[in-house]
C-alpha positions as CSV (number, residue, x, y, z in Angstrom):
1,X,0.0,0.0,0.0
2,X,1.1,3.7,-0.6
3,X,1.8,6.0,2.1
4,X,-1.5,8.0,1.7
5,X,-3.4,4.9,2.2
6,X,-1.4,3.9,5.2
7,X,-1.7,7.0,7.1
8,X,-5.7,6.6,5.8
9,X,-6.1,3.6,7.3
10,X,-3.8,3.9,10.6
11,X,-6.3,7.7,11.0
12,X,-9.3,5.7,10.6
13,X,-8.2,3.0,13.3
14,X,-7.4,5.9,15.5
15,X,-10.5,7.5,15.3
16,X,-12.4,4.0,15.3
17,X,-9.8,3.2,18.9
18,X,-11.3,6.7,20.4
19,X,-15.0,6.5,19.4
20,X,-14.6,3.0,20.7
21,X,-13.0,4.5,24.5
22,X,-15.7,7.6,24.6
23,X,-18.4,4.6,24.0
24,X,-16.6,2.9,26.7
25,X,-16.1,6.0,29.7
26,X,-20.0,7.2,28.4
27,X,-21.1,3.7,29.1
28,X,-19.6,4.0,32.5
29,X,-20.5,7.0,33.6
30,X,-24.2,6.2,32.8
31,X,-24.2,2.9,34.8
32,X,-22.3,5.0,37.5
33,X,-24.8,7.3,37.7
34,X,-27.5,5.2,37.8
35,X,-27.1,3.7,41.0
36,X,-25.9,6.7,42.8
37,X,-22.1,5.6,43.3
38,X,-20.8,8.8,43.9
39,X,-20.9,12.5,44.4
40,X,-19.0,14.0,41.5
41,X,-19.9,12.6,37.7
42,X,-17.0,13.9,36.6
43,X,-14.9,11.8,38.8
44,X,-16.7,8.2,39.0
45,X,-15.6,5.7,37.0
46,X,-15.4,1.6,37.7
47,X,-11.9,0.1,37.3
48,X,-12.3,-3.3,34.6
49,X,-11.5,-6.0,37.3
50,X,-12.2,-4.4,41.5
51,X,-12.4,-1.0,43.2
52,X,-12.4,-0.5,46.6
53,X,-12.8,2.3,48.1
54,X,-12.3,3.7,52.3
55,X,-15.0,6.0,53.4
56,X,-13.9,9.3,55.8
57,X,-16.8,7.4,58.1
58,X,-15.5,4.0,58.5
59,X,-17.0,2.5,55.5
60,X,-15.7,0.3,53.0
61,X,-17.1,0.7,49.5
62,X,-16.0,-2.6,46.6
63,X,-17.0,-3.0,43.3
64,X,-16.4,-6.0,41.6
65,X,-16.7,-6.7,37.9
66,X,-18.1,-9.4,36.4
67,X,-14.9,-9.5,33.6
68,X,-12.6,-9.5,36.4
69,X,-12.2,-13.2,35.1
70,X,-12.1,-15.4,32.3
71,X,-14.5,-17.0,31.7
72,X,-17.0,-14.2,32.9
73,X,-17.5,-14.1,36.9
74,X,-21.2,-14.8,38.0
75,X,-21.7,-12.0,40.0
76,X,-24.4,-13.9,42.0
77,X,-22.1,-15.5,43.9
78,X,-19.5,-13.4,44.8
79,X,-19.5,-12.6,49.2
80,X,-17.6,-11.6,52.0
81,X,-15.9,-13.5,54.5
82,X,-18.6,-13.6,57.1
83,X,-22.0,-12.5,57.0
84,X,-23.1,-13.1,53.8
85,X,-27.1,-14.1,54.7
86,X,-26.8,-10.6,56.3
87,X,-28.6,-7.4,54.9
88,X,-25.7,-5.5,55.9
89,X,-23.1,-7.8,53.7
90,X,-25.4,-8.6,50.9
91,X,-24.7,-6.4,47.8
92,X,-25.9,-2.7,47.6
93,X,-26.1,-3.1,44.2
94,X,-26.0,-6.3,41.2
95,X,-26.1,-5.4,37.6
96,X,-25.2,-7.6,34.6
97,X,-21.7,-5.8,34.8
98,X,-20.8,-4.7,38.5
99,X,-21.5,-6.0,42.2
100,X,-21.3,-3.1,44.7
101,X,-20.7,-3.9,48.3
102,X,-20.9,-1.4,51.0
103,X,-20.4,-2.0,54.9
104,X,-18.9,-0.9,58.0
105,X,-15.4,-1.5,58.5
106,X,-16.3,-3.3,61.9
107,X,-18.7,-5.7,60.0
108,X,-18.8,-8.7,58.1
109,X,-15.6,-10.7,59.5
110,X,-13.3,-7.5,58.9
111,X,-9.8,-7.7,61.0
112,X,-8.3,-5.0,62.5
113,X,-4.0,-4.5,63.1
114,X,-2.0,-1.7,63.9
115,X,0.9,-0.6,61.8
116,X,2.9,1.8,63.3
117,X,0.6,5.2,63.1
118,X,-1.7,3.1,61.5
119,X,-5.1,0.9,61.7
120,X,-5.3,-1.5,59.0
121,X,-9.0,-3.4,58.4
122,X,-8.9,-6.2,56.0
123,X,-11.7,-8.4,54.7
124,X,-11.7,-11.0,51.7
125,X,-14.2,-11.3,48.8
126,X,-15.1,-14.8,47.5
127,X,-16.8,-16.4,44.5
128,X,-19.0,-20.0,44.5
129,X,-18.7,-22.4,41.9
130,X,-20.8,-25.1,40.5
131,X,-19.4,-28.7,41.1
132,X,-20.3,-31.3,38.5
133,X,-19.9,-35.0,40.4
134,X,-18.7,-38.4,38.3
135,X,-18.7,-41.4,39.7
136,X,-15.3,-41.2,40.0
137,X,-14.4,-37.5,40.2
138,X,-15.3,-34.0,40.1
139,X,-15.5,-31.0,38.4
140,X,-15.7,-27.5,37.6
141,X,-16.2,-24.5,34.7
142,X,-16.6,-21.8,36.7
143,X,-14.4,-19.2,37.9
144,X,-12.7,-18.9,41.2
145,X,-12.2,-15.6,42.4
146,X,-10.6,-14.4,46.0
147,X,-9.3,-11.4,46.6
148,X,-8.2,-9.7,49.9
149,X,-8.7,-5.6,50.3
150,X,-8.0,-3.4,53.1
151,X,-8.4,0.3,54.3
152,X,-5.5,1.9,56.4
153,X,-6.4,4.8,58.6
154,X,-4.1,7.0,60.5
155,X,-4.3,7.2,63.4
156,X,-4.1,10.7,64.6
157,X,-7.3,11.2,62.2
158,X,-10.7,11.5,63.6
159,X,-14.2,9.5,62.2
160,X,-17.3,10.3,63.5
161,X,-19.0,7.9,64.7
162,X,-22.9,8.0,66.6
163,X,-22.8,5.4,69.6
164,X,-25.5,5.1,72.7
165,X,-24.3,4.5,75.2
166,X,-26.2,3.0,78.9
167,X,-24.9,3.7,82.0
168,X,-24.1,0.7,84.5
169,X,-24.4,0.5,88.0
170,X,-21.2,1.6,89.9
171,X,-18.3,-0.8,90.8
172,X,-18.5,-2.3,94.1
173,X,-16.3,-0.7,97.0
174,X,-13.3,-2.7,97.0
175,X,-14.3,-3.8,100.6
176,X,-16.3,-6.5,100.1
177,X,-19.7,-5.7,102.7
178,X,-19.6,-9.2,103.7
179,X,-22.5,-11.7,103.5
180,X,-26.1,-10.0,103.5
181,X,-28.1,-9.9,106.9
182,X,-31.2,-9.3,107.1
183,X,-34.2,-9.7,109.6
184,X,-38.1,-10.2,110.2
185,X,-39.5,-9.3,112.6
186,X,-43.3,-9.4,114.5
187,X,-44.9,-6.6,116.5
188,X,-48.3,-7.8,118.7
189,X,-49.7,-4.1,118.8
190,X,-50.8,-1.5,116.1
191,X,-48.0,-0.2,113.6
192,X,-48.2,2.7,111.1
193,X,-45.5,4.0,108.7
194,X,-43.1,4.7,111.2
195,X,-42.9,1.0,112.3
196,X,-43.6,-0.8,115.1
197,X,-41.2,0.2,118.1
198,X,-39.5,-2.6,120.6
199,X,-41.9,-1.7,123.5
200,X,-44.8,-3.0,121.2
201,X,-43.2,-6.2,120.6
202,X,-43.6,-9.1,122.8
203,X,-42.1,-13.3,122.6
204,X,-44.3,-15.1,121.5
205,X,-46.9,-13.4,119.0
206,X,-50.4,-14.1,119.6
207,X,-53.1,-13.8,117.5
208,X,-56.7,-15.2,117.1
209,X,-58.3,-15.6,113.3
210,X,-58.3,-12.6,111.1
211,X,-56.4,-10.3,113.9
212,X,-53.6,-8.0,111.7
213,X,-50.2,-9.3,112.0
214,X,-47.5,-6.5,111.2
215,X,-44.2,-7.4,109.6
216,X,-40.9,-5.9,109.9
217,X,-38.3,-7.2,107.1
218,X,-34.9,-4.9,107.3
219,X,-31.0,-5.5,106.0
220,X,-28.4,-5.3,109.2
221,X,-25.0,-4.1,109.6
222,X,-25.4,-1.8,106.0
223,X,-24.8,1.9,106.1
224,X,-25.0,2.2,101.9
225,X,-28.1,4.9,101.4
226,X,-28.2,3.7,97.7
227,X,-29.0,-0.2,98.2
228,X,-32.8,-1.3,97.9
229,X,-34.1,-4.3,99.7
230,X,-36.5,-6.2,97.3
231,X,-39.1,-8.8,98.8
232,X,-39.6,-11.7,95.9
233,X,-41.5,-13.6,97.6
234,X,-42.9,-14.1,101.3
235,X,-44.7,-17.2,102.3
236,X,-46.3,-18.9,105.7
237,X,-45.7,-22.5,106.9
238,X,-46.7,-24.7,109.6
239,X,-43.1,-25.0,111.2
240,X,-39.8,-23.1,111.3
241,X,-38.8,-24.8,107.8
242,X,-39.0,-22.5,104.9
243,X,-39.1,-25.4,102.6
244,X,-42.1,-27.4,104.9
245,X,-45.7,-27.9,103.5
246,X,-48.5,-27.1,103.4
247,X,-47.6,-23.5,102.6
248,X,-49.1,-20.4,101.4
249,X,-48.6,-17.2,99.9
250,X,-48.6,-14.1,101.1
251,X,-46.4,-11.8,98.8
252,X,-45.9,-12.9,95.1
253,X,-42.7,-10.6,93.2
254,X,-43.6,-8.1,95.6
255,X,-47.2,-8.0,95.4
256,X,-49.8,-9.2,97.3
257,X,-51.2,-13.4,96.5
258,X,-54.4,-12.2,94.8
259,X,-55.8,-15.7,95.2
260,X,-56.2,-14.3,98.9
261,X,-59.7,-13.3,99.9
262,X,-57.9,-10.9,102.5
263,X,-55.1,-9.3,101.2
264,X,-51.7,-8.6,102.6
265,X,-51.2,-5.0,103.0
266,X,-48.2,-3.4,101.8
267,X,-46.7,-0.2,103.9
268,X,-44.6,2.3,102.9
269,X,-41.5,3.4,104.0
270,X,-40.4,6.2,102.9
271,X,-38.5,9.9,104.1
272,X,-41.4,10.6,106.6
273,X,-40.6,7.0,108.3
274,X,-37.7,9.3,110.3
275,X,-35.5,6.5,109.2
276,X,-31.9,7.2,108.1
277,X,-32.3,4.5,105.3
278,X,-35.5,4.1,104.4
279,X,-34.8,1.9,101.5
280,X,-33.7,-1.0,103.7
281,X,-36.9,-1.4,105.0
282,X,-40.0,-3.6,103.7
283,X,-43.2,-3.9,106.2
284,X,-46.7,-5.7,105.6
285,X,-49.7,-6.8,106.9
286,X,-51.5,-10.2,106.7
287,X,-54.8,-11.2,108.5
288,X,-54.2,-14.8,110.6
289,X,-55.1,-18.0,109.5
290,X,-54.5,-21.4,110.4
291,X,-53.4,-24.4,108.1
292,X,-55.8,-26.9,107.0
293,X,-55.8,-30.3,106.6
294,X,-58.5,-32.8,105.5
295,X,-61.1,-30.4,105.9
296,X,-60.1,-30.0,109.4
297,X,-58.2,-26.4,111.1
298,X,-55.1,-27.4,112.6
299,X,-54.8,-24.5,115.0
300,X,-51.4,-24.5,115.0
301,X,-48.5,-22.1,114.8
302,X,-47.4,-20.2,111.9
303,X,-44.2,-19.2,110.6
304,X,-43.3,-16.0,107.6
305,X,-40.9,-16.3,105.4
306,X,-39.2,-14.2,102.5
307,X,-37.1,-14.5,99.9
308,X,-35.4,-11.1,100.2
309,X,-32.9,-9.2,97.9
310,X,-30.0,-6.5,97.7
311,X,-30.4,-4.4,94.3
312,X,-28.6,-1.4,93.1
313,X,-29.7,1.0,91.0
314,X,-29.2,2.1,87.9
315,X,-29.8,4.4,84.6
316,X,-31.5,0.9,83.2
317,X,-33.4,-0.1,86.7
318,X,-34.6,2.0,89.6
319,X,-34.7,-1.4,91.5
320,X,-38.5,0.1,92.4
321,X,-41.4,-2.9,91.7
322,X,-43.9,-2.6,89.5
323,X,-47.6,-1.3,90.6
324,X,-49.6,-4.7,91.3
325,X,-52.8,-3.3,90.2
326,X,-53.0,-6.5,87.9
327,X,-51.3,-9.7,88.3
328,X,-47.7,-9.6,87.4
329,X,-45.7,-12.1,85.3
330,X,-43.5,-14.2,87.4
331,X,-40.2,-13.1,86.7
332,X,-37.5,-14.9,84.5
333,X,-33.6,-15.1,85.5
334,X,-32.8,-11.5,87.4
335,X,-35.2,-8.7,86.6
336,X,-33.7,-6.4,88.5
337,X,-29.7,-5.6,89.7
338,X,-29.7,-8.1,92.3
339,X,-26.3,-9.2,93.6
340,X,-26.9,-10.7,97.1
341,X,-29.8,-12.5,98.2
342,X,-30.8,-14.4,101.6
343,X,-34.0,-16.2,102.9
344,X,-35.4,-15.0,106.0
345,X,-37.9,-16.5,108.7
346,X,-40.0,-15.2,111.5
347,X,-40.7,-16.2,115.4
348,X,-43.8,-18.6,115.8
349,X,-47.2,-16.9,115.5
350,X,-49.3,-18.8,117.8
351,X,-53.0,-18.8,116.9
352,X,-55.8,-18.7,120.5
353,X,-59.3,-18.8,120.9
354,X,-61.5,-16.6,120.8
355,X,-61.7,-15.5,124.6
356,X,-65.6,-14.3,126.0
357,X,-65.4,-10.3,126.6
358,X,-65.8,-8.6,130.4
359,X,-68.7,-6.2,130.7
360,X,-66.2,-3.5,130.2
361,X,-64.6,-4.8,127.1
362,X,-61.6,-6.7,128.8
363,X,-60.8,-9.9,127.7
364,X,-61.3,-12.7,130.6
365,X,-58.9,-15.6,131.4
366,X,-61.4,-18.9,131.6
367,X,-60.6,-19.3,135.5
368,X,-62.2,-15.6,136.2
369,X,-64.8,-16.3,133.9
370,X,-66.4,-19.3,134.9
371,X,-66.4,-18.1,138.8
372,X,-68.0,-14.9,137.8
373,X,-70.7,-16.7,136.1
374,X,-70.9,-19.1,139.0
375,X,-71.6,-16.6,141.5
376,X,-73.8,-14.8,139.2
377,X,-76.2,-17.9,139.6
378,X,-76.2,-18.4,143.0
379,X,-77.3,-15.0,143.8
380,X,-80.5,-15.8,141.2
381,X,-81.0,-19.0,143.3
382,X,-81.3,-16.7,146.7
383,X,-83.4,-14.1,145.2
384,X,-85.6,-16.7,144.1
385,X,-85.7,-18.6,147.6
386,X,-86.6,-15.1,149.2
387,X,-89.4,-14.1,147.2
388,X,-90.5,-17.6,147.9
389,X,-90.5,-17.7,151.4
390,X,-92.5,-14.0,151.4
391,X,-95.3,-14.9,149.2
392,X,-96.3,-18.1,151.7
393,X,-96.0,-15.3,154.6
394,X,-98.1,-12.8,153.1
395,X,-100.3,-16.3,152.3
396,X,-100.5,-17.1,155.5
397,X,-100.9,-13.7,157.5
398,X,-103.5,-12.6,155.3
399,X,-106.0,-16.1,156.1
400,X,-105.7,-15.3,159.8
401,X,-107.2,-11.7,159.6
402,X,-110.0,-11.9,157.5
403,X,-113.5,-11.9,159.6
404,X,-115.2,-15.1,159.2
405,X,-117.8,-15.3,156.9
406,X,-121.9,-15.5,158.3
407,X,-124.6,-17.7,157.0
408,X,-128.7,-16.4,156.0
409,X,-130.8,-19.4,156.2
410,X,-134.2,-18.5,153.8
């Protein structure tokens, strides 16, 4: 060929090589833009096999294309190291060219290493392939793909990052407070909110049927105005056993057994108990009973228990119970910060009689009554003997003065 037609045809293969490249950066741009990969046109563009790309924010952004390999990579298949049934893994994006992953740099099985000034995260992208099995070997057509990426941030640079953050209870003193105390106590006489005093409390209790029985549960030896004691449960038994039957409820996660036709009363104890810690103090009331069995009262003593609790409070839990207004759920594992619990028992309530009244209201030992009601009766029988005695007198007196009476013959 002559010159002419040489530079002809080398200009028309150059021109053919750029219409072919401004087909090629058009085409890119367009897909580009149609999934929103990036801010500035001008500037995004895919690179033929993977791009990857490290966000100011601590994201990673890859794009992986499907003629990365040969024979063509099925983008379908391509995932991260971990994670991949994950929203957050799964592609952003799948078209028939590109796969475009975006995630957090502390996601989907990424490491982390430090390289000097330096944080290095490093995950791995993977491909599937479809296994064809012989009866005496196997094979595959596809193409295998791995490929390890990584985004390195110095260190002095700051991401912003949006955390929340709950507070948790305080560490412990490093004294330990030794093993939890705590007491029940009975008062015979009336309590209010300021709790029944020693002079009101007498060895044993006594109590006839339905008479109020006022409960005192405290912790001992604690000085900590932020710990709450917690009742979980409180009980009544036969004997001094916690764990003896029958049994039956009187306090239920707090609240009173609504299966009782008389309730137990809860007090409480608050500032205006005049008690430095208030918060270590639980009190109740519960009407008496007596056990049955076979359809037939036992009248015999009766013993409280509880199940009691030390919590501390928190942003997360106030450690206060929940109203009991309606019946509560039983509670599953530890509701509430609860670190030490003990169970603690009462003195024997002894159940009595019911004792007949004095004229002036006073209750009378059986002795005292019986010989008032005695002598009562003997002074009817002398009345009686004297009234007796003066009616045959009168009888008697009155016969002898009366004229006799005279006859009239016709």
């Amino acid at each position: 060929m002559d010159g002419d037609h040489t530079v002809s045809q080398s200009l028309g293969y150059g021109l053919l090589g750029v219409a072919a490249l401004v087909v090629l950066v058009v085409s890119a741009l367009v897909l580009a833009v149609a999934i929103n990969c990036c801010f500035n046109q001008g500037q995004c563009y895919y690179a033929r096999e993977v791009t990857v790309q490290c966000l100011r924010d601590g994201q990673f952004v890859v794009v992986v294309a499907g003629d990365s390999t040969v024979p063509r990579l099925n983008l379908d298949t391509v995932s991260l190291l971990e994670g991949g049934d994950l929203a957050t893994c799964a592609p952003v994006a799948v078209t028939g060219d590109f796969a475009v992953f975006q995630f957090p740099v502390s996601a989907c099985g990424t490491t982390m290493m430090e390289e000097g000034d330096y944080v290095v995260y490093e995950n791995h992208l993977s491909s599937a392939y479809e296994v064809a099995v012989g009866p005496y070997g196997s094979i595959t057509r596809d193409s295998i793909h791995e490929l390890s990426f990584q985004c390195r941030y110095y260190g002095s640079e700051l991401v912003s990052l949006v955390a929340e953050v709950n507070t948790v209870p305080p560490p412990l003193p490093v004294d330990a407070p030794g093993p939890l105390r705590v007491e029940l106590r009975l008062a015979n006489g009336a309590c209010d909110a300021k709790g029944c005093s020693d002079v009101r409390r007498t060895t044993p209790v006594t109590k006839v049927l339905r008479d109020p029985v006022y409960v005192e549960v405290r912790i001992l030896e604690r000085t900590d105005p932020n710990i709450v004691l917690v009742l979980e449960h409180c009980w009544a038994t036969s004997t001094s056993s916690p764990l003896s039957l029958p049994q039956w409820d009187l306090l239920v996660n707090g609240c009173p057994y609504h299966e009782d036709r008389y309730l137990t009363t809860l007090v409480p104890v608050d500032e205006s108990s005049g008690l430095q810690y208030p918060t270590h103090y639980k009190r109740f009331i519960i009407k008496m009973f007596t056990f049955v069995e076979a359809m037939v009262p036992l009248k015999e003593s009766v013993f409280i228990h509880c199940s009691t609790a030390v919590c501390h409070p928190s942003a997360t839990d106030n450690c206060q119970q929940s109203r009991c207004g309606r019946q509560r759920r039983h509670a599953t594992g530890t509701e509430q910060s609860t670190s030490e619990s003990a169970v603690v028992s009462s003195e024997e309530v002894i159940m009595v009689a019911s004792q007949p009244m004095a004229m002036d209201g006073r209750v009378m030992d059986g002795d005292h009554a019986v010989s008032q009601s005695l002598g009562y009766g003997l002074v009817g029988v002398a009345v009686l003997v004297v009234l007796v005695v003066s009616a045959l007198g009168l009888a008697v007196a009155w016969r002898r003065t009366r004229p006799p009476m005279e006859t009239t013959k016709l």
